[in-house]
ROVEX-147351 format. One record per residue (C-alpha): residue in one letter; x, y, z. Coordinates in nm, 4 decimals. Example, Ala and Ser with C-alpha at 12.3 -4.5 7.8 and 13.67 -1.06 7.14 Angstrom:
REM residues 2
   tike       east      north         up
      A     1.2300    -0.4500     0.7800
      S     1.3670    -0.1060     0.7140
//
This chain:
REM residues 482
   tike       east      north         up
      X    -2.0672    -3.9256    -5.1514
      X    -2.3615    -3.8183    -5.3374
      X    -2.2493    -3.9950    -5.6372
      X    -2.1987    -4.3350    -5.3931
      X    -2.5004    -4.3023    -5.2935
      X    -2.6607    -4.2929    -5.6057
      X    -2.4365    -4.5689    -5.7234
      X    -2.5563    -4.7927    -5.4385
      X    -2.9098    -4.6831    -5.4915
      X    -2.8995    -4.8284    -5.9133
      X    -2.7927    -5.1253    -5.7546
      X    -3.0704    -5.2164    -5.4963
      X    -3.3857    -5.0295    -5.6863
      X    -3.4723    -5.3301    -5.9392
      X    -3.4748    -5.5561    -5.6224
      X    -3.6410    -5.3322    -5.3665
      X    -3.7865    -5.0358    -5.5650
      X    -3.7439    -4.6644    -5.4917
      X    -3.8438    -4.6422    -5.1263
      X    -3.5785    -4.7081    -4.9592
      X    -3.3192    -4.5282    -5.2257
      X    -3.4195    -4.1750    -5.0815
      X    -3.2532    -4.2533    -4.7077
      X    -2.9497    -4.3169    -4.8790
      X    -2.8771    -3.9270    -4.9558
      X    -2.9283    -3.8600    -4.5765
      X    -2.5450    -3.9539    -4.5122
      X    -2.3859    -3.7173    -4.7663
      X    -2.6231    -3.4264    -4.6178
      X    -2.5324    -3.5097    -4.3038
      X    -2.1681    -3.5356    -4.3278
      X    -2.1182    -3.2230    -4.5124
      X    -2.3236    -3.0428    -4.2374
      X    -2.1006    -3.2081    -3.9570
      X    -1.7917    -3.1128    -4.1136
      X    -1.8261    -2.8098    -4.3447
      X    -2.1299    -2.6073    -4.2671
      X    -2.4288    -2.4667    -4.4343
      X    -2.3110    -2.3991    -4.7904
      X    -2.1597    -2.7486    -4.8825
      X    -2.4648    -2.9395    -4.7265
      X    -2.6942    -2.6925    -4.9403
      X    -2.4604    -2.8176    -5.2059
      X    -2.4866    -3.1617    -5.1170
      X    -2.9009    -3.1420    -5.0545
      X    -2.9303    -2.9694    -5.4054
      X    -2.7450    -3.2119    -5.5862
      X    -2.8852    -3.5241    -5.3684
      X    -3.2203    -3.4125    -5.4785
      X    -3.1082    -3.4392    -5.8383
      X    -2.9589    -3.7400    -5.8301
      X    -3.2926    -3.8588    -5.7125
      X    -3.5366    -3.6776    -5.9481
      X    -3.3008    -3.7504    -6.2463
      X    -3.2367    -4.1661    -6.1722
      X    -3.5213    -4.2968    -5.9742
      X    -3.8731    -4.0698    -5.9625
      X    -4.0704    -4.0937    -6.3126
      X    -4.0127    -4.0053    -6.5746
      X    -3.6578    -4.1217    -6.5369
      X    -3.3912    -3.9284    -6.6838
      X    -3.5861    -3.6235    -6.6341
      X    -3.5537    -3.3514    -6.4010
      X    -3.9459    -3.2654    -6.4399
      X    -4.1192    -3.3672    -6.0919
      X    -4.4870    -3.4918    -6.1045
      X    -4.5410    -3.6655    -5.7651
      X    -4.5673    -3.4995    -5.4364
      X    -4.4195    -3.7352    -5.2500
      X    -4.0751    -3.6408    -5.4326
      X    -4.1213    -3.2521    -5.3803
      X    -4.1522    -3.3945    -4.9632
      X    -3.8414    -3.5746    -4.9906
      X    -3.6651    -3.2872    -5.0948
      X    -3.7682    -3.0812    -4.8918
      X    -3.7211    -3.3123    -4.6047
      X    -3.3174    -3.3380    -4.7456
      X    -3.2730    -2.9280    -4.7122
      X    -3.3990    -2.9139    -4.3399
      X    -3.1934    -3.1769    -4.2190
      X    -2.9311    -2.9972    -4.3836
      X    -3.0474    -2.6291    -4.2264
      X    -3.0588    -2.8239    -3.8665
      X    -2.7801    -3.0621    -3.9283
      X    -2.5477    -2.7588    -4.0333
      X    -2.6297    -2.5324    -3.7123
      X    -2.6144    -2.7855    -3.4524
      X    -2.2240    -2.8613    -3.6140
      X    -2.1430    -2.4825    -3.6381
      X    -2.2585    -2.4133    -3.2555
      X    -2.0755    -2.7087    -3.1716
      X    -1.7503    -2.5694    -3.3589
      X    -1.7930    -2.2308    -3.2282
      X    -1.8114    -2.4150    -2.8844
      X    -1.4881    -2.5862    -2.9462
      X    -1.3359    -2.2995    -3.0733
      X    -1.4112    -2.0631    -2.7675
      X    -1.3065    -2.3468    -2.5231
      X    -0.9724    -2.4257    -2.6813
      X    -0.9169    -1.9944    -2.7243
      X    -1.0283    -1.9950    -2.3336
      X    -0.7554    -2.3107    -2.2576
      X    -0.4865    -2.1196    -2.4232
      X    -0.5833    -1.8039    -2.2654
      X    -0.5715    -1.9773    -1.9302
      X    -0.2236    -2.1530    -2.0457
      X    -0.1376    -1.8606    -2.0712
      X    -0.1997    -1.6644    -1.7972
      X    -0.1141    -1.9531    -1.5632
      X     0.1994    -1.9707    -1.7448
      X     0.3025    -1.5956    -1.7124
      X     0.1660    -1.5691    -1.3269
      X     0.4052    -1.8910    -1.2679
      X     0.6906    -1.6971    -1.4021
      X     0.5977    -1.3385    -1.1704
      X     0.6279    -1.5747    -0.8612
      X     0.9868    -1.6055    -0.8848
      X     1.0259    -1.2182    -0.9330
      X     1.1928    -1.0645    -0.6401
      X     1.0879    -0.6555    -0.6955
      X     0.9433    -0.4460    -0.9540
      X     1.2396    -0.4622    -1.2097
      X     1.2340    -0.8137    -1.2311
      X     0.8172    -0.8230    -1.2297
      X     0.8618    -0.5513    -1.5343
      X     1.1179    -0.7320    -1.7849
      X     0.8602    -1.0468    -1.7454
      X     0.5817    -0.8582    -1.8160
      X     0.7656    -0.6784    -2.0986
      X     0.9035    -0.9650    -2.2672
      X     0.5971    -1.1914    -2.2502
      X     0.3771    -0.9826    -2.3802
      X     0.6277    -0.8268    -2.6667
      X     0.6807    -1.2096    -2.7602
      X     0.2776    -1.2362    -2.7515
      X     0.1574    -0.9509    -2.9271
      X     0.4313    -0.8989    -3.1451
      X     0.5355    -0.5619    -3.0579
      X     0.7204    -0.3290    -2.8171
      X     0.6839    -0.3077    -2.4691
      X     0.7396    -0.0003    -2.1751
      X     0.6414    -0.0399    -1.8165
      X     0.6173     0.3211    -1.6593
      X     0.5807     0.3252    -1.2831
      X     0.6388     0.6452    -1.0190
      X     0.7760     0.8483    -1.2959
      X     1.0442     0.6320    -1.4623
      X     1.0631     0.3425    -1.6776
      X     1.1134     0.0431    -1.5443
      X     1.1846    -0.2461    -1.8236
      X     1.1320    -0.2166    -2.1411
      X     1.1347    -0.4714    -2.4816
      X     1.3640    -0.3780    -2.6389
      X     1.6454    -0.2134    -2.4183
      X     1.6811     0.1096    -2.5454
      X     1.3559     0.1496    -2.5890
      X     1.2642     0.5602    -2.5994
      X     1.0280     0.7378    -2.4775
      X     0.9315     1.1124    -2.6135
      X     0.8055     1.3595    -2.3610
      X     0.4856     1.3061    -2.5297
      X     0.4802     0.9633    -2.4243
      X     0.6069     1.0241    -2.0397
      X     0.2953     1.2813    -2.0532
      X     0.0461     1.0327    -2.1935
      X     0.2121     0.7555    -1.9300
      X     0.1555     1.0109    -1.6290
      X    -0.1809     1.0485    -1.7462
      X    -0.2812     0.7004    -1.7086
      X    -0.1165     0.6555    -1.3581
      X    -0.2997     0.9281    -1.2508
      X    -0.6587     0.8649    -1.4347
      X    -0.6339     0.4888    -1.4924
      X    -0.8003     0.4789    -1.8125
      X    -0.5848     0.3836    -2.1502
      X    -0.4085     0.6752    -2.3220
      X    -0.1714     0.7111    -2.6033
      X    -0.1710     0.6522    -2.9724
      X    -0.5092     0.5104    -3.1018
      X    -0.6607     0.5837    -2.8010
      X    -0.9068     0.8938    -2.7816
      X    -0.7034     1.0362    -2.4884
      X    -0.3317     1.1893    -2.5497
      X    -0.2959     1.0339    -2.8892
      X     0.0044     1.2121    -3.0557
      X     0.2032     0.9917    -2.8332
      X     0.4213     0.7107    -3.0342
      X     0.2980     0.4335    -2.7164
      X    -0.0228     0.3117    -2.6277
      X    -0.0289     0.2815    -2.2650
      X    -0.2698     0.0713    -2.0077
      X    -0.3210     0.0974    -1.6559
      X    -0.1818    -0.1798    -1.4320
      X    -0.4112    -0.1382    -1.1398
      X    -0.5331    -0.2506    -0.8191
      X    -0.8259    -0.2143    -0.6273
      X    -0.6508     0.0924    -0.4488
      X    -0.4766     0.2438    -0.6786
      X    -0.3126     0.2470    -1.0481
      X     0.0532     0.0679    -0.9828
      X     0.1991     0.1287    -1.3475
      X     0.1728     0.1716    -1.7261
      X     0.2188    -0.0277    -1.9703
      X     0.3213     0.0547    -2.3155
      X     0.2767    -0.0904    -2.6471
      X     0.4006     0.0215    -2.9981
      X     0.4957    -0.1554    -3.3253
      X     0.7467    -0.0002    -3.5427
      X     0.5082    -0.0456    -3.8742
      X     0.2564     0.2053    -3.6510
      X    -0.0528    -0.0403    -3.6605
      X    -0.2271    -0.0999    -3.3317
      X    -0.0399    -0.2613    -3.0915
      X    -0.3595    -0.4944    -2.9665
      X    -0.6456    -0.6418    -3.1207
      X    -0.9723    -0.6150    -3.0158
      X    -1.0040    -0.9800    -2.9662
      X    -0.6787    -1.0054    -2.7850
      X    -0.7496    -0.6808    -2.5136
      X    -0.9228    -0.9701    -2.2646
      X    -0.6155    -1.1401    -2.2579
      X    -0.3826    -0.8348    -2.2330
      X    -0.6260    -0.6990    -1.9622
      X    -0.6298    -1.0760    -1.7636
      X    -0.2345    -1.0626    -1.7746
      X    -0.2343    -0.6975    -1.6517
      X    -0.4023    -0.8084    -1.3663
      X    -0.1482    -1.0624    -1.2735
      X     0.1060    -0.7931    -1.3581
      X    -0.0798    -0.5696    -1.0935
      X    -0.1220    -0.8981    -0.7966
      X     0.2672    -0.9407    -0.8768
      X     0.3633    -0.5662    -0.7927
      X     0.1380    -0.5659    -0.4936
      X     0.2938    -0.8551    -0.3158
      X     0.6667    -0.7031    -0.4174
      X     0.5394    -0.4030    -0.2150
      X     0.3771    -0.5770     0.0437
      X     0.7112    -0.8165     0.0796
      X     0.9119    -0.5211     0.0862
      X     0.7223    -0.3495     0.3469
      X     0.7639    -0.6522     0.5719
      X     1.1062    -0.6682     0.5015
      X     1.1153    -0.3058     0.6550
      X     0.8889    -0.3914     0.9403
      X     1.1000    -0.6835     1.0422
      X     1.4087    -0.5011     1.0083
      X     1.2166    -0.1903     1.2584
      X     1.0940    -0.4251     1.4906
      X     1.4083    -0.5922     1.5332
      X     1.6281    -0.2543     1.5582
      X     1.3659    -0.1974     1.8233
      X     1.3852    -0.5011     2.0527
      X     1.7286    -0.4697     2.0452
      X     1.7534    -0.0781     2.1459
      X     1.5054    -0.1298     2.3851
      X     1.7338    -0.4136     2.5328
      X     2.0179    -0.2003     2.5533
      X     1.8197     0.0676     2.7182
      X     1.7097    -0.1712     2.9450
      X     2.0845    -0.3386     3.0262
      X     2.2494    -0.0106     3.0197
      X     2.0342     0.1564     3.2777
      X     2.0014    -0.1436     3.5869
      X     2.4109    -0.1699     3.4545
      X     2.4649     0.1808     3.5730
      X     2.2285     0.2075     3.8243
      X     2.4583     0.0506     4.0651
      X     2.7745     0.1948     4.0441
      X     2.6223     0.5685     4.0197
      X     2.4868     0.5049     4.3418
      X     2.8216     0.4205     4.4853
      X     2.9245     0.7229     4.3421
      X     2.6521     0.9285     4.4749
      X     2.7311     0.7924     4.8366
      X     3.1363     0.8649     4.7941
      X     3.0623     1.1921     4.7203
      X     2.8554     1.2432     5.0101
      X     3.0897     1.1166     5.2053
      X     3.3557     1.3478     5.0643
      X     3.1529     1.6198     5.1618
      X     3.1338     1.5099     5.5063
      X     3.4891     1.5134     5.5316
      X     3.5152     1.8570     5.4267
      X     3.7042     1.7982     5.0557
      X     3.7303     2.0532     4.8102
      X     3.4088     2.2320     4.7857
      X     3.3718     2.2948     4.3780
      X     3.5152     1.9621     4.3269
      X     3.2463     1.7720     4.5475
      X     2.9901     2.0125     4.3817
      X     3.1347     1.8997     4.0549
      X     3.1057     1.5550     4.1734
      X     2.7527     1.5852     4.2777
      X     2.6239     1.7828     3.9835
      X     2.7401     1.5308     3.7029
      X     2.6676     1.2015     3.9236
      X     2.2832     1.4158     3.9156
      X     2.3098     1.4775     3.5691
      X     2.3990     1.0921     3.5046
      X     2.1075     0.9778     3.7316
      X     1.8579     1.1699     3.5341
      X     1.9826     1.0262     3.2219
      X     1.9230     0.6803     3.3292
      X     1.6190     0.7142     3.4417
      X     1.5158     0.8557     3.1253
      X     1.6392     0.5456     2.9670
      X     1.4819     0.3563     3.1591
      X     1.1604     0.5311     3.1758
      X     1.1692     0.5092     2.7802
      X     1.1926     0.1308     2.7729
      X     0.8466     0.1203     3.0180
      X     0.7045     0.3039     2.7514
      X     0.8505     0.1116     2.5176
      X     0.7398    -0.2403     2.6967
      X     0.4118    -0.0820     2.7477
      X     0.4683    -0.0924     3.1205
      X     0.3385     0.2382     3.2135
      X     0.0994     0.1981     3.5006
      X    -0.1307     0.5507     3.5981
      X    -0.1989     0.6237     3.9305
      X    -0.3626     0.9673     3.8604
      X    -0.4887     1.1599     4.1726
      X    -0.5155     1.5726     4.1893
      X    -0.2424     1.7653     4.1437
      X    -0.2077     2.1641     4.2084
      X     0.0806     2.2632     3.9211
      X     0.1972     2.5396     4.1658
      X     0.3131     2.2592     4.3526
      X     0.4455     2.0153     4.0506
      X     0.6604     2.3381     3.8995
      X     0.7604     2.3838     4.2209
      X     0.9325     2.0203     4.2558
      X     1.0388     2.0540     3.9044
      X     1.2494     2.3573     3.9879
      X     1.4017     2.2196     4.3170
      X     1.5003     1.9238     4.1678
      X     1.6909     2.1161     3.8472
      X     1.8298     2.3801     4.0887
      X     2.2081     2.2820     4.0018
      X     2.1079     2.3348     3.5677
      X     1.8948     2.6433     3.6671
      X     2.1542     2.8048     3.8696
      X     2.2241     3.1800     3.7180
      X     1.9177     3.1886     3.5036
      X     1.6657     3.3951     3.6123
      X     1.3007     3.1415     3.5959
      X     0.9691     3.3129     3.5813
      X     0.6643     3.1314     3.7333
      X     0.3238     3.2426     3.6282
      X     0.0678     3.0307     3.7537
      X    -0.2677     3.2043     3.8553
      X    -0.3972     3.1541     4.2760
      X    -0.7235     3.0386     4.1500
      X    -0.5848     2.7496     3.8858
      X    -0.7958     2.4345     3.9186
      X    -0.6561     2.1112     4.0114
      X    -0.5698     1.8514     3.7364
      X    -0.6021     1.4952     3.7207
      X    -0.2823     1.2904     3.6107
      X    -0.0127     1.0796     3.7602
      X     0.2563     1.2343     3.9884
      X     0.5546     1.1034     3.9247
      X     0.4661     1.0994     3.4934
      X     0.3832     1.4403     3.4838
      X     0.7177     1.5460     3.7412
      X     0.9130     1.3498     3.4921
      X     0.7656     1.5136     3.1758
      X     0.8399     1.8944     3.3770
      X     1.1554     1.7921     3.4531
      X     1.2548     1.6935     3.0989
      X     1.0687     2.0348     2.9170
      X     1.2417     2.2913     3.1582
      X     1.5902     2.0606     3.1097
      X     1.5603     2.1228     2.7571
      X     1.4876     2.4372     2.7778
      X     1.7970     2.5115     3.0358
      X     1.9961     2.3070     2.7538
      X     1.8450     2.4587     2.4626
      X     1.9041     2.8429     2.5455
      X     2.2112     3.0331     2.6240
      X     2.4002     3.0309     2.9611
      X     2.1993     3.2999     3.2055
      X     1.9180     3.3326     2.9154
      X     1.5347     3.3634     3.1122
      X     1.3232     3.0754     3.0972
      X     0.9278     3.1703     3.1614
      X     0.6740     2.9479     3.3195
      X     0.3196     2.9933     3.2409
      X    -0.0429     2.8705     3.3210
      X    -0.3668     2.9793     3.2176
      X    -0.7563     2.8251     3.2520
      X    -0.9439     2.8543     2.8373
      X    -1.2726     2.6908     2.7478
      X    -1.0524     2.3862     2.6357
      X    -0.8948     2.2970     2.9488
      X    -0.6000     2.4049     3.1650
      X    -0.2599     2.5167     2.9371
      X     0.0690     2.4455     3.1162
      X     0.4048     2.6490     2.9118
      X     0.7461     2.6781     2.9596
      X     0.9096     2.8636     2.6742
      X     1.3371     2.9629     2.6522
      X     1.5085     3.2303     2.4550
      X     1.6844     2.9997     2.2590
      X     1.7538     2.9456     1.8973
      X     1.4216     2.7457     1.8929
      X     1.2870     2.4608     1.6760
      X     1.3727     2.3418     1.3546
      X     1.1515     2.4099     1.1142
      X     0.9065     2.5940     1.3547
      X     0.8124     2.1998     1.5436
      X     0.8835     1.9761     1.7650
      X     1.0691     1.6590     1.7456
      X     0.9364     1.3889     1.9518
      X     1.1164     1.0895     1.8177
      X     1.3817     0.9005     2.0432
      X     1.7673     1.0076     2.0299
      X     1.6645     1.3081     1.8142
      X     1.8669     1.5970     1.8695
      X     1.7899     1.9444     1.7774
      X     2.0768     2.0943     1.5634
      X     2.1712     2.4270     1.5457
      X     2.2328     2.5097     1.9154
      X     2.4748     2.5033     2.1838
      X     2.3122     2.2148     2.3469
      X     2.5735     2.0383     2.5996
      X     2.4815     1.6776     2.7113
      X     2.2004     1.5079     2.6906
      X     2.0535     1.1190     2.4965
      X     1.7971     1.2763     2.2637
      X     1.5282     1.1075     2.4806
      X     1.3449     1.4239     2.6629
      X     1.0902     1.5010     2.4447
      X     1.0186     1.1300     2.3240
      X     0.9654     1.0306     2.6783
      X     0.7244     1.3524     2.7822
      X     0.5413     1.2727     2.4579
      X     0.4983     0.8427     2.6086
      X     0.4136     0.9834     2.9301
      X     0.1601     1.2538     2.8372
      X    -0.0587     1.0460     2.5758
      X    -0.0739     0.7667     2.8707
      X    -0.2173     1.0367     3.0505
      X    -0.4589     1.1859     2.7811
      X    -0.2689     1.5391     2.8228
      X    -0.1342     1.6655     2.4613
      X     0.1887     1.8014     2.4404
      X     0.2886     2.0769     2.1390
      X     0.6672     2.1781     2.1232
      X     0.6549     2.5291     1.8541
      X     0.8690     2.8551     1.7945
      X     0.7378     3.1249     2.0131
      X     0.5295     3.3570     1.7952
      X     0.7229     3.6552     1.6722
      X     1.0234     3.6023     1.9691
      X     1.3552     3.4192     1.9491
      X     1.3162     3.0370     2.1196
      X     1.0706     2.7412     2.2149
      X     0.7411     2.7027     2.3387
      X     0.6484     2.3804     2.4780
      X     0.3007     2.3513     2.5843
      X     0.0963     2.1134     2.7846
      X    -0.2797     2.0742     2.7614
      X    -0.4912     1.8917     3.0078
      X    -0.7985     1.8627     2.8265
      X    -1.1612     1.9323     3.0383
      X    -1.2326     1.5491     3.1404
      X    -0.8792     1.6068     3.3634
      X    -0.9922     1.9542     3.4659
      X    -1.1518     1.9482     3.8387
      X    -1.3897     2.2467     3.8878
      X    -1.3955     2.2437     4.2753
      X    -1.2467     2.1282     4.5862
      X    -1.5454     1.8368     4.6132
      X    -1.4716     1.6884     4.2837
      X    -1.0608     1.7016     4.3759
      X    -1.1991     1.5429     4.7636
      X    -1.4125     1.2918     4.5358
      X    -1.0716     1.2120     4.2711
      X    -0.8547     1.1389     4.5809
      X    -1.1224     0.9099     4.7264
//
């Protein structure tokens, strides 16, 4: 171009004279500086200027410069080539980071697009594996709650070293591994694939030449992808726990259905049953067989109603109608009503003259007695005591009943529904007892703790009416009843 130019100028100097010739070497400056950079436009300024001192500034054919206005023009030719040459590098650079940035984002789009169709964390971890082996060009692990997970290739092995290093990073969230400054005899460099909670996995990359697995101008992308890697395994957790919630809220509707239909079923007939043996009795049948008759059809009753007292709780239909209540009087009822399963055991009532009233509902708390000493009748051997006890502290008013049983497992209580306590020689009952004194007592804000007694064989099931349901004289009890 420079040689064109000078070409072109020959022609049109005898006509026009030199003026115009030195604007002609602005094009080769300018192109080289557009599409090379600095060092060819130098190349192009230097030898422009030449051109021009050489053919057309006097004394032609000489290199030697003797006016000023020549030593401006080439001067003039190098700074449009300094400015010329920057502007076109910053505007390379520029379209080098933006098409780097468009690929990156290809990229990620591309490997989030492919997570979405990833059912759980196996699938989720031969993506991630595979994508990034394929786009760093070495081996991937993904290490999550103490195993492997996928790994590029298949039988990809991992020393102890490495399942140390791996642990490490799950538990610290910063990188580990070989190269890194933290565990670094292991063969993998591993990453954490975290959350805002919480560190979900590891991933692990090694080449089999032993260079560094990443580039410093690639960890950006590798960290952007971990990220979807860690959005991916969130919503496989958070799809799996719905799956589970679904699954528990449907097993409950349709338990608490069948509580429902199976007590009003059976309501019904055990009343007709309850009247024929009445009747039979009346008519003076067999004694013990009556008895029999009356016992079980008692026995049945209760059970229903605990049925159906656990699907109110259940349907949130509990409804308190707390008033005072003396407990001499409530263990009293409680007894009389479990006469027939307390006959031949010898019950001990402690309950102290000067007890305070409580506040709670009636019928709750007679169902919630009823239920503890049952369990304890059940839970202990035929004709083994069963001790009643109540007692004023500085946290309220404490309400016991303890057996000589073969007591709890594992030294507590189990309050769930149908949960039966192995290990004894428990006849009868659903499982419901406890769950339904544990509904009943946290409608009424009293707390309920089932234990091993302390250095005795058996249970100790204790209620606690906290000091808000204490009243501390007869005008307060006058003034609850109002």
């Amino acid at each position: 171009m420079v040689a064109a130019s000078t070409g072109l100028g020959l022609l049109i100097a005898p006509k026009w004279g030199n003026s115009p010739v030195d604007l002609l070497y602005l094009p080769p400056v300018l192109f080289a500086a557009s599409l090379y950079g600095l060092r060819p436009a130098l190349v192009a300024c230097v030898a422009s200027a030449l051109a021009f001192n050489f053919f057309f500034t006097e004394p032609v054919h000489s290199l030697a410069v003797h006016s000023p206005a020549d030593i401006v023009t080439m001067l003039m030719l190098f700074g449009v080539a300094l400015v010329v040459s920057q502007l076109a590098a910053r505007i390379r650079e520029q379209a080098r980071i933006a098409a780097a940035n468009a690929a990156r984002n290809a990229t990620i789009a591309g490997f989030a697009g492919r997570l979405l169709s990833c059912p759980d964390a196996n699938a989720i971890g031969a993506v991630t594996c595979a994508d990034l082996s394929s786009l760093l060009d070495a081996n991937a692990v993904l290490f999550a709650e103490g195993e492997m997970v996928a790994s590029v290739p298949d039988d990809a092995q991992l020393t102890p070293a490495d399942v140390a290093a791996a642990s490490w990073v799950l538990e610290h969230s910063l990188t580990a591994g070989r190269g890194a400054p933290r565990l670094n005899p292991a063969e993998w460099l591993f990453f954490p694939v975290k959350s805002a909670a919480r560190t979900l996995a590891a991933l692990g990359l090694a080449r089999g030449d032993g260079r560094p697995p990443v580039s410093d101008e690639r960890l950006p992308l590798l960290e952007s992808l971990l990220d979807q890697t860690a959005l991916a395994l969130e919503r496989a957790a958070l799809e799996r726990e719905m799956r589970d919630v679904d699954s528990l809220r449907e097993r409950d509707r349709l338990r608490g259905a069948l509580l429902s239909s199976v007590g009003h079923d059976l309501r019904t007939p055990l009343t007709a049953i309850a009247a024929a043996a009445a009747e039979l009795r009346r008519e003076d049948s067999d004694k013990a067989l009556v008895a029999t008759l009356e016992a079980e059809t008692a026995t049945l009753d209760r059970y229903i109603s605990n049925l159906l007292d656990m699907a109110r709780i259940e349907a949130g239909a509990v409804r308190l109608k707390c008033e005072p209540i003396d407990l001499v009087d409530a263990v009293s009822a409680a007894t009389r009503d479990l006469h027939r399963s307390l006959a031949g055991r010898s019950v001990t009532v402690d309950l102290p003259a000067d007890l305070p009233l409580v506040r709670a509902d009636p019928h709750l708390l007679h169902h919630c007695l009823i239920n503890i000493i049952g369990n304890a009748a059940r839970h202990s051997d035929e004709g083994a005591p069963i001790a009643i006890a109540a007692f004023r502290d500085p946290d309220g008013v404490r309400l016991s009943v303890q057996d000589q049983g073969p007591g709890l497992p594992d030294g507590g209580g189990d309050f769930d529904r149908f949960a039966h306590i192995s290990g004894t020689d428990r006849t009868g009952g659903a499982g419901l007892g406890l769950a339904i004194v544990k509904g009943f007592t946290e409608a009424m804000g009293v707390i309920v703790a089932a234990t091993n007694r302390p250095g005795a064989k058996g249970a100790l099931v204790t209620l606690t009416f906290p000091e808000p349901l204490v009243l501390r004289d007869q005008q307060e009890a006058d003034g609850a009843r109002v």
